[in-house]
TORLONU-279327 format. One record per residue (C-alpha): x, y, z; chain. Coordinates in pm, 1 decimal, decimal comma, m for minus. Example, Ala and Ser with C-alpha at 12.3 -4.5 7.8 and 13.67 -1.06 7.14 Angstrom:
2
{{1230,0 m450,0 780,0} A}
{{1367,0 m106,0 714,0} A}
This chain:
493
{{m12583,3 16032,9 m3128,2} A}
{{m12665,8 15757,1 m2873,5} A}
{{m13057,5 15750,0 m2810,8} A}
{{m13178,1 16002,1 m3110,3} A}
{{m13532,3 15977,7 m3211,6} A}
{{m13547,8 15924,6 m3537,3} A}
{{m13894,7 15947,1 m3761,5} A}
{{m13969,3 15761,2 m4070,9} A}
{{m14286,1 15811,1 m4348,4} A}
{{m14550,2 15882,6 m4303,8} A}
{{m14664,4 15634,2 m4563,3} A}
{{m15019,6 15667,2 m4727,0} A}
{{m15219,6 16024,1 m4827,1} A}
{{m15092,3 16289,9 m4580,4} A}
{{m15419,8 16434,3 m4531,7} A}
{{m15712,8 16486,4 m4249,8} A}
{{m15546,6 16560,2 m3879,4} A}
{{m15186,4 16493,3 m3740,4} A}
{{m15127,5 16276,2 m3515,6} A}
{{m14854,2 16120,2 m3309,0} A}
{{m14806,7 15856,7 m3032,7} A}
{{m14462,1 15882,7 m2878,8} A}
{{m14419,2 15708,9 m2519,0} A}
{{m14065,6 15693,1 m2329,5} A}
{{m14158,8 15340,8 m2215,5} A}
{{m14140,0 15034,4 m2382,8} A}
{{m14430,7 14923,0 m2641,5} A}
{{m14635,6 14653,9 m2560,4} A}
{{m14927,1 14644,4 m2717,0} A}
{{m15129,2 14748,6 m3042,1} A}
{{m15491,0 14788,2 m3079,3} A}
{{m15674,1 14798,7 m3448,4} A}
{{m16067,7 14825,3 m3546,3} A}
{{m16051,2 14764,9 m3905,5} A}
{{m16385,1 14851,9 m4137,4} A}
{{m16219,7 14839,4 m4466,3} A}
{{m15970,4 15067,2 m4387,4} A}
{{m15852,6 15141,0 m4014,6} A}
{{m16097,2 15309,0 m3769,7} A}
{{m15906,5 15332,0 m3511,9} A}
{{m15520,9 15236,3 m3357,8} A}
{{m15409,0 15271,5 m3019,5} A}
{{m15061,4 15146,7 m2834,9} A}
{{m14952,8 15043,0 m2468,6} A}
{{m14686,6 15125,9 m2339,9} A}
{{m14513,0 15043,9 m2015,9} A}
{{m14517,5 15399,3 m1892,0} A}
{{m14773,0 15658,2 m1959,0} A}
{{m14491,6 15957,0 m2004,1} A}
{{m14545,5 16131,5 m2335,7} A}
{{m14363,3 16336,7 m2571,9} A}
{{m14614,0 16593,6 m2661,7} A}
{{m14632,3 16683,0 m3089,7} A}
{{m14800,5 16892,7 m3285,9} A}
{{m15199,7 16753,0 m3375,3} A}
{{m15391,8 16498,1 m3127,0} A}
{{m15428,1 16145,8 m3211,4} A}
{{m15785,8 16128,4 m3289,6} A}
{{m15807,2 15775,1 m3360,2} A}
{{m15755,1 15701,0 m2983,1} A}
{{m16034,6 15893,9 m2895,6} A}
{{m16258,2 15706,0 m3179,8} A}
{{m16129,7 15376,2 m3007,3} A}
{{m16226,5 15468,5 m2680,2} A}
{{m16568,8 15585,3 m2802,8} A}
{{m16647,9 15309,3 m3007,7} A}
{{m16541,6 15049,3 m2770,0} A}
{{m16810,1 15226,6 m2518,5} A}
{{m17056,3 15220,4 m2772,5} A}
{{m17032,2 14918,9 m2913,4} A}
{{m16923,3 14908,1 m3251,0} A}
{{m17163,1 14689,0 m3413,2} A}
{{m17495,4 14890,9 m3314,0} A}
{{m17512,8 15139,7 m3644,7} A}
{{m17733,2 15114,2 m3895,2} A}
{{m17631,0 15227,2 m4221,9} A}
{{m17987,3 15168,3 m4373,8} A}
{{m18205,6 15523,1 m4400,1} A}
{{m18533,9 15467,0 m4277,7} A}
{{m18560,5 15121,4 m4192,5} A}
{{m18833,2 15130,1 m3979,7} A}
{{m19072,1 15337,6 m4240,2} A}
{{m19203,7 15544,6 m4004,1} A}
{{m19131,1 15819,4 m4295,4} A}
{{m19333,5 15593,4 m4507,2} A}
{{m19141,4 15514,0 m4802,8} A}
{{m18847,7 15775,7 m4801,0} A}
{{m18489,3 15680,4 m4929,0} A}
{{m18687,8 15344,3 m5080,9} A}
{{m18835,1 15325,1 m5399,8} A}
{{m18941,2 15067,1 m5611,9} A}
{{m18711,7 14796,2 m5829,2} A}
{{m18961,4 14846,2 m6124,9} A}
{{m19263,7 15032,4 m6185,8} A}
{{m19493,8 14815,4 m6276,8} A}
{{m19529,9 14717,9 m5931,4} A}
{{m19705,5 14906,2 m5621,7} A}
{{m19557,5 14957,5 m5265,8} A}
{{m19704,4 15148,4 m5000,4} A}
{{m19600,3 15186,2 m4618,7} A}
{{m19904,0 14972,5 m4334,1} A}
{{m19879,9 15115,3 m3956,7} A}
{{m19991,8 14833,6 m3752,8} A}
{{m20016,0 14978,9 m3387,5} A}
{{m19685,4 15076,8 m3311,9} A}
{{m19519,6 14878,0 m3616,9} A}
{{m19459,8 15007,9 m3969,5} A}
{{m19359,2 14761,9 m4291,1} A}
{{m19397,8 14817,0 m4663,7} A}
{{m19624,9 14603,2 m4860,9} A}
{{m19520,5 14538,2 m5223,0} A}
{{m19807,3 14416,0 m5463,6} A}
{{m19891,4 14358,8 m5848,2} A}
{{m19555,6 14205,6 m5875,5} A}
{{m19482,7 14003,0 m6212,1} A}
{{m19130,1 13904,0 m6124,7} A}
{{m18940,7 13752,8 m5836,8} A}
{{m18725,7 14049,7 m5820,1} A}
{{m18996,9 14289,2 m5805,8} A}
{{m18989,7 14492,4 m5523,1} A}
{{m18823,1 14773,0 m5295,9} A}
{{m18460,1 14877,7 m5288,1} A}
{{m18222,1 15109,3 m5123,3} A}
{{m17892,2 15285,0 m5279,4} A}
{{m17634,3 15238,9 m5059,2} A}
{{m17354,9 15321,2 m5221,4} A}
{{m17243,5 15625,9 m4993,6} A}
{{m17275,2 15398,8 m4680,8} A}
{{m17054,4 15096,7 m4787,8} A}
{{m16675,7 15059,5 m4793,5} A}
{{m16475,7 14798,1 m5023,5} A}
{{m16309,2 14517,1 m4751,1} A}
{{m16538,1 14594,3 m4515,3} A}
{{m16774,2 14295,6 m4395,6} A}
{{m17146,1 14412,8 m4342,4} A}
{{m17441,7 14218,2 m4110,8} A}
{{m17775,0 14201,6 m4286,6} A}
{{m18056,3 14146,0 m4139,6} A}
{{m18505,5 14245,5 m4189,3} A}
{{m18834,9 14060,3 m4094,4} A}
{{m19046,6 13928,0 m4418,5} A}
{{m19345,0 13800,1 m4492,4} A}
{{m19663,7 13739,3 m4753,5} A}
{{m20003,7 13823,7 m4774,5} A}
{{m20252,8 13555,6 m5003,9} A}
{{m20039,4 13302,6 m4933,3} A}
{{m20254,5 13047,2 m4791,2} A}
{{m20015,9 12913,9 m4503,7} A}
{{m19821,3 12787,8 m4798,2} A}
{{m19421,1 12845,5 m4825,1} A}
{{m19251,8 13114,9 m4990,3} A}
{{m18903,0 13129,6 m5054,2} A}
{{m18774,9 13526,6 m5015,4} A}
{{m18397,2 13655,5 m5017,2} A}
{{m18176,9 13990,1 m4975,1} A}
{{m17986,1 14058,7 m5217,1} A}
{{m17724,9 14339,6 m5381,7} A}
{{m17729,2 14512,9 m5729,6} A}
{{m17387,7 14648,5 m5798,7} A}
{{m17321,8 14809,7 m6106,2} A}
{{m16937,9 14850,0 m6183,0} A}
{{m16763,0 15097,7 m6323,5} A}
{{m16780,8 14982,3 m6655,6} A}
{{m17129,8 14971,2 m6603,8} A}
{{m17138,9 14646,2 m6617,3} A}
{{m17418,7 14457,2 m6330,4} A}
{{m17404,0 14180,3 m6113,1} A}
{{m17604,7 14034,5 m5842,8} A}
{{m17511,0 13860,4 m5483,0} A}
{{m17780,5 13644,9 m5305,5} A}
{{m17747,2 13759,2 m4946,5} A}
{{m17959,0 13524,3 m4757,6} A}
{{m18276,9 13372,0 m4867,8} A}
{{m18547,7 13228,9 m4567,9} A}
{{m18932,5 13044,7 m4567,6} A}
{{m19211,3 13311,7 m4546,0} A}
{{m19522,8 13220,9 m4455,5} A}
{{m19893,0 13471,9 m4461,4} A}
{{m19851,0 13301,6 m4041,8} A}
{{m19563,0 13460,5 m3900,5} A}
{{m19246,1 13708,7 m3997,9} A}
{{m18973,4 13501,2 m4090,8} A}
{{m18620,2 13662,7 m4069,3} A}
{{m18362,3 13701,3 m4356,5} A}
{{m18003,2 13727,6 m4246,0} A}
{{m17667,3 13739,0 m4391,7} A}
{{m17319,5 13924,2 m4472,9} A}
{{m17144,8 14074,1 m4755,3} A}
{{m16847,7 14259,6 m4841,6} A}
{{m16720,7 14428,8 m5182,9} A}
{{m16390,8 14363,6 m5325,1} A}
{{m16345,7 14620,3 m5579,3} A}
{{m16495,5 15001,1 m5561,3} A}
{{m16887,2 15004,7 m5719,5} A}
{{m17029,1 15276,4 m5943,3} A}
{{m17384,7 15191,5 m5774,7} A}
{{m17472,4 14932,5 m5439,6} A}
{{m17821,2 14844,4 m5417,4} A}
{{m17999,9 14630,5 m5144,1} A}
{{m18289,5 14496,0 m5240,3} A}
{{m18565,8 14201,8 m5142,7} A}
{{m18677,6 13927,2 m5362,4} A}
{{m18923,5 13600,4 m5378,0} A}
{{m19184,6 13440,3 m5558,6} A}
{{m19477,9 13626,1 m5748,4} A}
{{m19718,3 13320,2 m5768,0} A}
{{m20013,3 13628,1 m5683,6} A}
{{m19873,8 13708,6 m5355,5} A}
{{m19738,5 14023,6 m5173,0} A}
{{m19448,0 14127,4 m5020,2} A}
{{m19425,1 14230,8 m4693,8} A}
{{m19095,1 14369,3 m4541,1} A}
{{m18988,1 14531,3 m4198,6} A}
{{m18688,5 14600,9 m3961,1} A}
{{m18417,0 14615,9 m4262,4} A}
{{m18097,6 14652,9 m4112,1} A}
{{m17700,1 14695,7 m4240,7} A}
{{m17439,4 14712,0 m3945,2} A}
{{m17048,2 14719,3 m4047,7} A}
{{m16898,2 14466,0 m3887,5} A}
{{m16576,5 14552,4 m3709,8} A}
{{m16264,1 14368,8 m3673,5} A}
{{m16064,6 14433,3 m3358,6} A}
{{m15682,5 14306,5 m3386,2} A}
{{m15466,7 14303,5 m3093,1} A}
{{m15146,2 14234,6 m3116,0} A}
{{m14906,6 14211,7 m2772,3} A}
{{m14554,6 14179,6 m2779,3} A}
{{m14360,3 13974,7 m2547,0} A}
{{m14211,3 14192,3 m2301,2} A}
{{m13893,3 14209,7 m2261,7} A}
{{m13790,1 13994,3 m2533,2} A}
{{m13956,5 14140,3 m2809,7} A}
{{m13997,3 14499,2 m2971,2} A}
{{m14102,8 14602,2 m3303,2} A}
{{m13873,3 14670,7 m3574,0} A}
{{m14104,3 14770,8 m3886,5} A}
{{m14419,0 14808,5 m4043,8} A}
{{m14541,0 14729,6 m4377,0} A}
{{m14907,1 14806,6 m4590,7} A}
{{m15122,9 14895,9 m4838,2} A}
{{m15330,6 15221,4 m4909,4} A}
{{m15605,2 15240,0 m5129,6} A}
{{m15962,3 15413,9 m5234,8} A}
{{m16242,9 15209,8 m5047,0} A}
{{m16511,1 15420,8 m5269,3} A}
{{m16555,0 15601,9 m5614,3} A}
{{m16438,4 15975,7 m5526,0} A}
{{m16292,5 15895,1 m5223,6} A}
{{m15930,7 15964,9 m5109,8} A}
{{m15703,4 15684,7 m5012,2} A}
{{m15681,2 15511,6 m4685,9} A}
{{m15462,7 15265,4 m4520,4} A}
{{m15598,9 14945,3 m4601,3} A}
{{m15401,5 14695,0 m4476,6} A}
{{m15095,5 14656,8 m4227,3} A}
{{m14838,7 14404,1 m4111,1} A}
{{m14635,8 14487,6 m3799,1} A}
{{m14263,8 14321,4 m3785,4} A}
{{m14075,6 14223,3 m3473,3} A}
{{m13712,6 14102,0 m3371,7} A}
{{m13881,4 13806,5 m3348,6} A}
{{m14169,1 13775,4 m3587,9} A}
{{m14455,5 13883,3 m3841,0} A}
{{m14796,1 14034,7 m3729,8} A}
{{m15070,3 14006,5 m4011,0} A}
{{m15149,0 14104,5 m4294,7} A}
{{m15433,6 14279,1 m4119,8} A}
{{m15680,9 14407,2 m4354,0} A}
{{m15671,1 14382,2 m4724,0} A}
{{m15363,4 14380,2 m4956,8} A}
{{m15438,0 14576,9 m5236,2} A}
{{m15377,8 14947,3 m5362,1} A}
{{m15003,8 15086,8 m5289,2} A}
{{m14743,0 14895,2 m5109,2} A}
{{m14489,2 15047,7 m4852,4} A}
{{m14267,6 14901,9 m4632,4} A}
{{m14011,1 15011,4 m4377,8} A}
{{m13772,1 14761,2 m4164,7} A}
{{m13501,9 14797,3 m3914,7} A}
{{m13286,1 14524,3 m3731,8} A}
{{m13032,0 14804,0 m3526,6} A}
{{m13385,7 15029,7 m3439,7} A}
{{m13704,7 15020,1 m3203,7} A}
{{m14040,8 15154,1 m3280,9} A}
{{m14111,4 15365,9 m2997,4} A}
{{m14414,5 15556,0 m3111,8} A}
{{m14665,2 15628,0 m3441,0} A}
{{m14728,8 15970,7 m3630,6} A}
{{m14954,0 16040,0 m3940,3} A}
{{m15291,5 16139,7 m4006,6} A}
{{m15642,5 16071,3 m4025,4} A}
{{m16019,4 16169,5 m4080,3} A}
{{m16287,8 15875,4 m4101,0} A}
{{m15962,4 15634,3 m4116,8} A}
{{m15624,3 15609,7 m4097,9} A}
{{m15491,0 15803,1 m4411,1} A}
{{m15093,9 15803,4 m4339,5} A}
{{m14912,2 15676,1 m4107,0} A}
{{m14486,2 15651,6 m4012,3} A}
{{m14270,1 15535,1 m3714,9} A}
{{m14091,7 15679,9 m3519,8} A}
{{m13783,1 15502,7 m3393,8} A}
{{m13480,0 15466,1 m3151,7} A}
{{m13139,3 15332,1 m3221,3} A}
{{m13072,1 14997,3 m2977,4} A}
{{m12733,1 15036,4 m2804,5} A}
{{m12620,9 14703,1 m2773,5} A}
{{m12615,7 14553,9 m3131,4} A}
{{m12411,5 14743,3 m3448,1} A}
{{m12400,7 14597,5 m3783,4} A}
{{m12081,1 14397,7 m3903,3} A}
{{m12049,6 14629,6 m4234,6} A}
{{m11696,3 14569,1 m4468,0} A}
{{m11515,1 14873,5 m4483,0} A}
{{m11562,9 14924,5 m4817,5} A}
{{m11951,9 14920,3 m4795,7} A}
{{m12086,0 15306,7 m4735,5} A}
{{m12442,8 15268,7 m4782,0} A}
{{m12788,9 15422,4 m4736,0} A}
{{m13128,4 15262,2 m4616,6} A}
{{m13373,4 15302,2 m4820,9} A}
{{m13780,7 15324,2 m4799,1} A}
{{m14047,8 15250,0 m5035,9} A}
{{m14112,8 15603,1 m5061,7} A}
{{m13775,0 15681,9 m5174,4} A}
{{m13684,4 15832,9 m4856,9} A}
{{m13288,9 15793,3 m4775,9} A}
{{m13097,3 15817,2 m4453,7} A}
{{m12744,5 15846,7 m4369,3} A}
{{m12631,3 15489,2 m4228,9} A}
{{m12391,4 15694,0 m3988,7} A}
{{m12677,1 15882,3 m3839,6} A}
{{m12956,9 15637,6 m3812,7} A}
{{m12797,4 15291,5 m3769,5} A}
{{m13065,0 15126,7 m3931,5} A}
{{m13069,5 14764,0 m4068,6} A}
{{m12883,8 14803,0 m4446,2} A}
{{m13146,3 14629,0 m4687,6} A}
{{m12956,4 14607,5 m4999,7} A}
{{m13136,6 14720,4 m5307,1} A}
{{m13337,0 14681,5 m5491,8} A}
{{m13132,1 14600,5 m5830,3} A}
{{m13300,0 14664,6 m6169,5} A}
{{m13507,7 14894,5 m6294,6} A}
{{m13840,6 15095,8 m6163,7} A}
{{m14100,7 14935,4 m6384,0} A}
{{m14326,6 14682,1 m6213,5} A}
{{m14528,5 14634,5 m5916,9} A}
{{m14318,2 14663,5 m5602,5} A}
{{m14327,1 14328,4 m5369,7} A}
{{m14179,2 14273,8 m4987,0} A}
{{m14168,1 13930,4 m4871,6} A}
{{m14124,0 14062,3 m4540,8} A}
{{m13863,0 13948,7 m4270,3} A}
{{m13905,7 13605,8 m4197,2} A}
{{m13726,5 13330,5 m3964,5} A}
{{m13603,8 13085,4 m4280,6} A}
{{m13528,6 13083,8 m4639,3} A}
{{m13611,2 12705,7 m4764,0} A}
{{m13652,7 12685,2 m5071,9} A}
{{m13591,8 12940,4 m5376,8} A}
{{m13810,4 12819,5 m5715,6} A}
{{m13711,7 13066,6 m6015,8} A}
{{m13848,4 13064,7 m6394,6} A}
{{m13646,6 13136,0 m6681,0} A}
{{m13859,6 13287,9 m7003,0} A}
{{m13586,8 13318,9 m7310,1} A}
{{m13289,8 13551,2 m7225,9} A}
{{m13460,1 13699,9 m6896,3} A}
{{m13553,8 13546,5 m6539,9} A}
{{m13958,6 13575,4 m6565,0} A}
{{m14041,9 13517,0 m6173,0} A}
{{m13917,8 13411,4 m5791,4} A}
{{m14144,1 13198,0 m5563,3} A}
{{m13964,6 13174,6 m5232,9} A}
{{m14053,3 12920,0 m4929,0} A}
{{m14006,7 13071,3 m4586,4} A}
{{m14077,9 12980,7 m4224,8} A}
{{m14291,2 13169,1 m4028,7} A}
{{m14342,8 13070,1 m3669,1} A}
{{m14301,7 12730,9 m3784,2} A}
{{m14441,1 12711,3 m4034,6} A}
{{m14342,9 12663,5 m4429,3} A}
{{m14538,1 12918,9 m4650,6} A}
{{m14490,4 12982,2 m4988,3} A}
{{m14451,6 13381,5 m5119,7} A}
{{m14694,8 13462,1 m5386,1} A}
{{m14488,9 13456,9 m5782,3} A}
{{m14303,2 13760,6 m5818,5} A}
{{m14326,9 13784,8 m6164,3} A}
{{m14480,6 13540,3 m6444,7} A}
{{m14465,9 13167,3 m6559,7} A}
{{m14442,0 13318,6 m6961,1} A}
{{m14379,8 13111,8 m7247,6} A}
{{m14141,0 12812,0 m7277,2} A}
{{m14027,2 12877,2 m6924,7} A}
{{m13766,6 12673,5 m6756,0} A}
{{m13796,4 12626,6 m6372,8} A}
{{m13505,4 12605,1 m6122,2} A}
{{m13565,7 12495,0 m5752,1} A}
{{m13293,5 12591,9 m5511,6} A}
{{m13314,2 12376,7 m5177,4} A}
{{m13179,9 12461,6 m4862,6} A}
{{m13076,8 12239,1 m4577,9} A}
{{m13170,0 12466,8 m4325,5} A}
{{m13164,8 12512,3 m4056,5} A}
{{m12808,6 12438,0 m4076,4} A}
{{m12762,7 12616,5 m4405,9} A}
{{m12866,2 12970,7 m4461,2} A}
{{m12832,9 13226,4 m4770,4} A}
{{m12603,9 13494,0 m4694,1} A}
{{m12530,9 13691,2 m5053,3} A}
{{m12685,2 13682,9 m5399,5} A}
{{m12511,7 13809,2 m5708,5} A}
{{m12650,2 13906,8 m6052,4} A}
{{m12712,2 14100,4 m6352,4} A}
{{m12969,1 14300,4 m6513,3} A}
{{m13000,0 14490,3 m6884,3} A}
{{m13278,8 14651,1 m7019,4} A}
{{m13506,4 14525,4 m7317,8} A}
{{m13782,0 14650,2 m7590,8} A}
{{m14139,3 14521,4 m7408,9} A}
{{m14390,5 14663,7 m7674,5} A}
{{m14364,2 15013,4 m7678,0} A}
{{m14124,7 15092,8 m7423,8} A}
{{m13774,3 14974,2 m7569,4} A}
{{m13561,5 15062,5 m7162,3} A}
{{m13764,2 14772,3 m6992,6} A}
{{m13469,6 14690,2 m6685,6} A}
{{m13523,8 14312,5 m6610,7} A}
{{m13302,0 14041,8 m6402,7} A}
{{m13131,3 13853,0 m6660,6} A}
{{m12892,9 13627,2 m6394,6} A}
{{m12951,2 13534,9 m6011,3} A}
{{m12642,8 13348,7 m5820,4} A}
{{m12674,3 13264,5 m5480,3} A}
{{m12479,3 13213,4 m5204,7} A}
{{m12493,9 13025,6 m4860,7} A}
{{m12263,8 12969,5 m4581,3} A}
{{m12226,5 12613,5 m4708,6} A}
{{m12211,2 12661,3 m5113,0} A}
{{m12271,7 12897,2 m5419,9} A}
{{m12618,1 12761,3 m5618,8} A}
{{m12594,5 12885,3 m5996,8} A}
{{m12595,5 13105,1 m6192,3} A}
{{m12964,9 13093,0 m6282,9} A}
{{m12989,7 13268,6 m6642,3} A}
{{m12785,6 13497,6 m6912,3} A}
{{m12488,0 13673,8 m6705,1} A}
{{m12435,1 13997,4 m6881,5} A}
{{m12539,3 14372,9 m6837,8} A}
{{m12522,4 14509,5 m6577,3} A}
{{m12359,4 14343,8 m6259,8} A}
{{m12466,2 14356,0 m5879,0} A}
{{m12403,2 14166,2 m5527,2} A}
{{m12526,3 14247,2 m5172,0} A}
{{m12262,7 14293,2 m4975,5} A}
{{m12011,0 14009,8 m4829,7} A}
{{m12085,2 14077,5 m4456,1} A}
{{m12150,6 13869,9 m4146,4} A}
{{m12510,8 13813,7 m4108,7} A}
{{m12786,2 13619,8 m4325,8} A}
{{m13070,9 13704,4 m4561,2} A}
{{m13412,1 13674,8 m4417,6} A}
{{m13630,4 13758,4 m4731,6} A}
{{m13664,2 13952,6 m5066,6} A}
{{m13793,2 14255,5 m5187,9} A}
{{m13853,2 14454,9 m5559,4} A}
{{m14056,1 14516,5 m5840,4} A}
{{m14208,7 14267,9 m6082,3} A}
{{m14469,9 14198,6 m6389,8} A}
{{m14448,3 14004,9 m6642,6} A}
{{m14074,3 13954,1 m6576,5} A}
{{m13880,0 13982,8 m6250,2} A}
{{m13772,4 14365,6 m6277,6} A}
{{m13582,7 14400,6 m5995,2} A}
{{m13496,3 14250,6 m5654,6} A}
{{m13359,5 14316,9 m5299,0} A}
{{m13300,7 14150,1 m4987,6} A}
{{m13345,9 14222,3 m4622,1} A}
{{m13041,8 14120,2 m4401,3} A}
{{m13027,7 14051,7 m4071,6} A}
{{m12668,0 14130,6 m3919,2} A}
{{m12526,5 13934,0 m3637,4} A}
{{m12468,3 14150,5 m3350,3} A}
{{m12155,6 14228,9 m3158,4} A}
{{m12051,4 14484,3 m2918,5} A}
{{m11730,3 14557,8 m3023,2} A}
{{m11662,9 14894,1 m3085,3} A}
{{m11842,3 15095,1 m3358,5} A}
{{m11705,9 15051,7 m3696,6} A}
{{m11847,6 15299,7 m3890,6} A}
C-alpha cells in the first residue's frame, strides 16, 4: 500500500486530447498562460524521469511554442491593413460612404457623408473574443476638411446580449488632426458571453471625414508562475471553475487555485461557471492528467500517499473522502485528509473557502427559524480576509459574531442540525437550522433552532482550517476541511 499512485478527477468537460504529467521527482514549479480560459500549463520537477500514459500533453507543447513566439503578436482583426479593400468591414449605417485609399505602400479607409458621431466602419468579432480574456487595442486615425482644427475620435464595442439587449464601451478616445495620424489605444475584456461583439470607430461629424488605418486586437496573455519552496513545501490540492467563454462553445477551465501544506496559490483566472475542489493533508500531487483542445477543458491530480504523517481518526469514525464531483474513496486505501461533510441538503450553489492558516472570526445571520448565511475571517499569509456571504442577509435577520483569540485558540469541531422546508414550489428545501461550535478553549452557541436532523464532525486531534457547502438564499449545507496533527505512531486504521 505504501507509495500507490493514486488519481483523482478529472474535473471540468472531459473532452479534446488526454493528457498527463506524471514525474518521479519532486514538483517544483507550475507554469500558466491564461486567455480567458487556460492556454497552456506546464510543471518542474526535480527530475526529468517520466511515467509514460496514454495521450500527450499538448498544452506543453503550446507553452513552448507560444513562449518562442511571443504571445502577444496575433491579431485577431481580419484585414486590418485593407489591402483587400474593405473585406470583413462594412459600414455602421448606410447612409454613410466608405471606400479603401492606397497611398504608396499604405492602405486606410476613408468614411464620408457621415451625419452622426457614430457613423462609420465596424468589424464583428464575436468568433475571435473570449469572456475574461483582456484584449490590446490599438489603429492610426485621422480627418480630412478639418482645417488643422481638433477632432476628438474613439474605439469603441457594440455588444448585443443575449437578450438582445445593446450596450456600448468607450475603448479609448485620442485628438485627430487633417496634420498627422494620431493613435487610439486601449483594452477591454467581456464579463459575460455576447450574442454579437462589434468594434467600431467614432468622432465628430462637424463636415469632416474619417480616416482609419493599422486596426489592431491582440489577446493579452497572463503568465502565472507559481514555485514551491523546495523541500518544505508540496502541493496538496487544487480547486476551480469551468465555464463557456462563448455562445456555442463547450466549457473550459476558467479559473484555478493551487493549495499547499503551507499555503493558497490564486484564484488565477476568473471565478465563475462550476466549482470543484479537491484537498488532501496525508497526500502529494505528483503529476496532472485531463484534457484539452484550444484550452484546458478537464483536468485531475494525481497523487502519492506521504509516509511520515497518518491521521489521528477515533475508532469509531470509518469514513470516506469525498470530491465535488461526487467521487468517493476508501479512507483505508487512499489515506487522504477526511473533510467532513458537507451536512444538509443538495440545493444551492456549492462554496469552498479553501484551506487556510487561521479561523478568526465566524459572523452568522439568523432569518426566522433557519440560519440564512456564514461570513468567515481567515488568515492568509498574514493576512485577515474576509470569505464572500455564504448565503443571504434576508428579512429581519439577526447577526452573531463569533471571535477567536487565535492564535492561541483554534476551532476544532462544529455541531448542528438541519430539516427541510417549503421554499415556493419545492416543499424538501434542506437548510441549517443550528450551528454550535467548538474550540480547544470553549463551546460558542448554539446559533439558531436545534431540531431535525443532528450532525458533528468528528472529535479528533487536529483543527479546522476552513468551510465548505452549498448555499442561496439560506445556508443549505456546510462542511469543514481538517487538518490532522501528525504522528508516527503506528497506523491506526
Amino acid at each position: 500500500m505504501e507509495g500507490k499512485i493514486i488519481s483523482v478527477g478529472p474535473w471540468g468537460l472531459e473532452e479534446g486530447i488526454p493528457f498527463c504529467q506524471m514525474y518521479d521527482g519532486i514538483l517544483r514549479k507550475i507554469v500558466l498562460i491564461y486567455d480567458g480560459g487556460f492556454k497552456a500549463l506546464t510543471a518542474k520537477y526535480s527530475t526529468s524521469n517520466t511515467h509514460e500514459c496514454c495521450g500527450s500533453n499538448e498544452l506543453s507543447r503550446k507553452l513552448q511554442k507560444m513562449l518562442v513566439e511571443s504571445p502577444n503578436s496575433s491579431n485577431i482583426i481580419k484585414n486590418a491593413d485593407f489591402r483587400e479593400g474593405m473585406n470583413f468591414w462594412r459600414r455602421s449605417c448606410t447612409c454613410c460612404q466608405a471606400e479603401v485609399v492606397s497611398s504608396g505602400d499604405d492602405n486606410y479607409a476613408i468614411v464620408s457623408s457621415r451625419r452622426a458621431f457614430w457613423h462609420s466602419i465596424e468589424q464583428d468579432i464575436t468568433e475571435q473574443v473570449y469572456v475574461g480574456s483582456i484584449y490590446e487595442v490599438s489603429a492610426e486615425v485621422s480627418v480630412k476638411g478639418g482645417g488643422g482644427k481638433i477632432f476628438p475620435m474613439g474605439a469603441a464595442l457594440k455588444i448585443e446580449n443575449l437578450d438582445a439587449s445593446f450596450y456600448f464601451v468607450l475603448i479609448g478616445r485620442v485628438e485627430a488632426t487633417d496634420l498627422q495620424w494620431a493613435r487610439v489605444e486601449g483594452v477591454f475584456s467581456l464579463n459575460t458571453v455576447a450574442k454579437s461583439v462589434r468594434l467600431y470607430f467614432n468622432g465628430l461629424t462637424e463636415g469632416v471625414d474619417l480616416l482609419i488605418r493599422h486596426v489592431s486586437i491582440s489577446p493579452v496573455f497572463k503568465n502565472f508562475v507559481i514555485k514551491l519552496e523546495h523541500p518544505e513545501e508540496y502541493l496538496t490540492g487544487i480547486s476551480g471553475y469551468s465555464r463557456k467563454l462563448q455562445q456555442g462553445m463547450s466549457e473550459v477551465i476558467s479559473s484555478l487555485t493551487f493549495k499547499s501544506n503551507l499555503r493558497t496559490y490564486g484564484p488565477y483566472g476568473t471565478e465563475q461557471g462550476k466549482f470543484f475542489s479537491f484537498n488532501s493533508v496525508d497526500s502529494v500531487v505528483i503529476g496532472f492528467h485531463g484534457t484539452s483542445d484550444n484550452y484546458l477543458k478537464s483536468i485531475g491530480l494525481y497523487l502519492k500517499p506521504l509516509q511520515s504523517t497518518k491521521p489521528l481518526l477515533s475508532a469509531d469514525h470509518s469514513m470516506l473522502v469525498s470530491s465535488s464531483s461526487g467521487d468517493s474513496y476508501d479512507k483505508k486505501e487512499l489515506m487522504l485528509s477526511l473533510d467532513p461533510g458537507p451536512w444538509g441538503g443538495k440545493i444551492g450553489n456549492p462554496f469552498d473557502d479553501g484551506f487556510n492558516e487561521k479561523i478568526t472570526q465566524i459572523l452568522l445571520t439568523k432569518t426566522g427559524d433557519v440560519l440564512s448565511s456564514i461570513t468567515t475571517e481567515y488568515e492568509r499569509n498574514g493576512e485577515l480576509i474576509w470569505s464572500f456571504r455564504r448565503g443571504s442577509l434576508g428579512t429581519n435577520q439577526i447577526s452573531n459574531l463569533i471571535k477567536l483569540n487565535a492564535p492561541d485558540e483554534y476551532l476544532v469541531r462544529i455541531s448542528g442540525y438541519w430539516r427541510c422546508f417549503r421554499d415556493g414550489d419545492n416543499d424538501n428545501v434542506a437548510i441549517i437550522t443550528s450551528l454550535t461550535f467548538f474550540t480547544n478553549k470553549k463551546e460558542y452557541g448554539p446559533v439558531g433552532e436545534e431540531g431535525g436532523a443532528f450532525f458533528s464532525s468528528p472529535a479528533v486531534a487536529g483543527r479546522i482550517r476552513g468551510f465548505f457547502g452549498r448555499s442561496g438564499k439560506y445556508l443549505n449545507a456546510i462542511g469543514v476541511h481538517m487538518q490532522y496533527l501528525p504522528t508516527f505512531s503506528e497506523e491506526v486504521l
